[in-house]
GUPA-852033 format. One line per 10 residues: their letters; for each residue x negated, y negated, z of C-alpha. Coordinates in nm, 2 decimals. Each point is the difference from the previous one (the first is absolute). Example, Ala and Ser with C-alpha at 12.3 -4.5 7.8 and 13.67 -1.06 7.14 Angstrom:
BEGIN
as = -1.23:0.45:0.78; -0.14:-0.34:-0.07;
end
This chain:
BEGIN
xxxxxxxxxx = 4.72:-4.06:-4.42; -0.16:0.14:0.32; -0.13:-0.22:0.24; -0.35:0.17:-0.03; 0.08:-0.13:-0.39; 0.09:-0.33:0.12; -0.29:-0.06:0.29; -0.25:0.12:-0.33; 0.13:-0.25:-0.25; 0.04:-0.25:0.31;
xxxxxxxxxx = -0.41:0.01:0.06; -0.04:0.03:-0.43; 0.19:-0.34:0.03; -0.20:-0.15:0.28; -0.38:0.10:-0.15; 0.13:-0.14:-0.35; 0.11:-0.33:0.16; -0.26:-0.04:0.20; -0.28:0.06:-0.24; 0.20:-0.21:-0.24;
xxxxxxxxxx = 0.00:-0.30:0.22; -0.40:0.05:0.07; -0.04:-0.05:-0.32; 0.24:-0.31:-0.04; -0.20:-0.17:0.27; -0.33:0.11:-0.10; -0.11:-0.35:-0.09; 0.22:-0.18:0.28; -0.20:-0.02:0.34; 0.19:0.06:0.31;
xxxxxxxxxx = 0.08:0.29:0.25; 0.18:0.26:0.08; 0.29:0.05:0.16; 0.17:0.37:0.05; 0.36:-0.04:0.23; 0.06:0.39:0.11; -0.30:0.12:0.12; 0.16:0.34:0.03; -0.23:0.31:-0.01; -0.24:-0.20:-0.16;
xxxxxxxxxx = 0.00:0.12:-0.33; 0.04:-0.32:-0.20; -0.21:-0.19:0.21; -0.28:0.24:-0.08; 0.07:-0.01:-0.41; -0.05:-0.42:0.04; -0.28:0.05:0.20; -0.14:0.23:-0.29; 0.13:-0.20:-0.28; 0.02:-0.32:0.15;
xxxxxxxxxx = -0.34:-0.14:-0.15; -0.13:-0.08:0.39; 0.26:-0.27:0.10; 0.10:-0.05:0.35; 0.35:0.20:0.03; 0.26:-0.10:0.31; 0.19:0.24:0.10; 0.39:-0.05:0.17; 0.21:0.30:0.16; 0.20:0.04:0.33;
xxxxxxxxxx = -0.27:0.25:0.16; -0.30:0.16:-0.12; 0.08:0.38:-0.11; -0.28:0.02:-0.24; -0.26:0.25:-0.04; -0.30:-0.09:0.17; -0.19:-0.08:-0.27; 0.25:-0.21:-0.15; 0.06:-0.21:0.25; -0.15:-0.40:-0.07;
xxxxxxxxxx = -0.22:-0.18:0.21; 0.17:-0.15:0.28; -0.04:-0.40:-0.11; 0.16:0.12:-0.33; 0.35:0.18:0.13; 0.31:-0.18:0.13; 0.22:0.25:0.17; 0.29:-0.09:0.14; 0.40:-0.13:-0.14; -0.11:-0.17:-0.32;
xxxxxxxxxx = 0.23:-0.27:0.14; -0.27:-0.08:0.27; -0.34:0.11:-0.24; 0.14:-0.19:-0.36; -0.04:-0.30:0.23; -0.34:0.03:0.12; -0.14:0.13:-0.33; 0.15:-0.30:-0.17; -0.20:-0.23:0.26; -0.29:0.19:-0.04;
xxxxxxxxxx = -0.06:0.12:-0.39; 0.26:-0.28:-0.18; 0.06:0.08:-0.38; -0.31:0.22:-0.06; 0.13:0.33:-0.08; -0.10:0.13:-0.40; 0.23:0.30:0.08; 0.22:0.10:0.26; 0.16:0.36:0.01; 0.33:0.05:0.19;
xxxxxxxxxx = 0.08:0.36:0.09; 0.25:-0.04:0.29; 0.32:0.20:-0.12; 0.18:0.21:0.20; 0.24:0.16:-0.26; 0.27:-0.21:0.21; 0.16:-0.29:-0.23; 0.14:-0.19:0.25; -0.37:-0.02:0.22; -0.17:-0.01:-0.32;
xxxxxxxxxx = 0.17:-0.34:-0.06; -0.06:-0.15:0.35; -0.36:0.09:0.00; 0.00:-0.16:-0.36; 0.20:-0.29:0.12; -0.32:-0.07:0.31; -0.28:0.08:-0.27; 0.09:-0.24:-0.31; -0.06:-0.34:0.19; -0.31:0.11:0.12;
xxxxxxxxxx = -0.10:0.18:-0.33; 0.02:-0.29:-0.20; -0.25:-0.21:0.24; -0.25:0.24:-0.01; 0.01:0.08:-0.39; -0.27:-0.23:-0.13; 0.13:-0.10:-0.39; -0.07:0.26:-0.23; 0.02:0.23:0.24; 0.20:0.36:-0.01;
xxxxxxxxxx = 0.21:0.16:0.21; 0.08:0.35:-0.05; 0.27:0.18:0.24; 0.26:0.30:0.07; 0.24:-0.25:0.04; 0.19:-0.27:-0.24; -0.12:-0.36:0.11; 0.13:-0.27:-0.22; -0.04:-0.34:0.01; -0.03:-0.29:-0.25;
xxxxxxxxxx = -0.38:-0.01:0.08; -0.07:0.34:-0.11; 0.00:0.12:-0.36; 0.08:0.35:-0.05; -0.28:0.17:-0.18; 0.03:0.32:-0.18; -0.03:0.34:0.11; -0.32:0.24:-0.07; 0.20:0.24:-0.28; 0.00:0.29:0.19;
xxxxxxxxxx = 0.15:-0.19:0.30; 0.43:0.03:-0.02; 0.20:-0.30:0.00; 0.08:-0.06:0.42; -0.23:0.24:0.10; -0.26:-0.26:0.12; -0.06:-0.41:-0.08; -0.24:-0.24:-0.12; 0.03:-0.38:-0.06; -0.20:-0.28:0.01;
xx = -0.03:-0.32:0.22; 0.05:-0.30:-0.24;
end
């Protein structure tokens, strides 16, 4: 597969998963929470879809496009080793979704950044809540949920904070 192939069935993944777990959460109140702001692109597709909740944004530096970039009192940018922290003491378990895109296509960093994120993952998930993300994040308080149909096995995630 080309990596044009695999960047198109990566963002096919992504819109599935996210509009999958708008819809999971529909009834559930809570924000928003996008970690990898990126160029923006999912951030705006929440904002779109996201029924007008409040969405917190996490990434090392803003890169966005200008008009994707969120309100200053609702991004944390910095190490998510100093922001989880702070976000923690400031939102607690509120989250009704909360979209991880961080990957860099590097196993070995993927797992590290993983590693930082699941603590701080699981205080922020409210119960009920889902997570959706580009990476694999287990742990015994988060039920795997199944993929959209069209989404392979791998190619993205989505569980549920029990």
């Amino acid at each position: 597969m080309s990596r044009l192939e695999s960047v198109i069935r990566r963002l096919q993944a992504q819109r599935a998963c996210l509009n999958a777990g708008l819809d999971l959460v529909r009834d559930l109140s809570g924000s928003i929470l996008e970690f990898g702001l990126g160029n923006g692109r999912s951030y705006d597709h929440l904002r779109e879809n996201g029924g007008g909740r409040e969405i917190y944004v996490f990434d090392r530096q803003v890169a966005a496009y200008p008009d994707c970039i969120p309100p200053e009192d609702r991004l944390f940018v910095g190490d998510f080793r100093d922001t989880l922290p702070r976000a923690v003491a400031q939102l607690g378990a509120a989250a009704a979704l909360i979209h991880v895109d961080c990957g860099s296509g590097k196993p070995e960093i993927d797992r590290q950044v993983v590693a930082v994120l699941r603590p701080g993952l699981l205080q922020l998930l409210r119960p009920g809540a889902v997570l959706v993300s580009d990476q694999e994040i287990s742990d015994p308080a988060l039920q795997p949920l199944p993929l959209p149909a069209d989404v392979g096995s791998g190619r993205y995630f989505m569980l549920r904070r029990v």
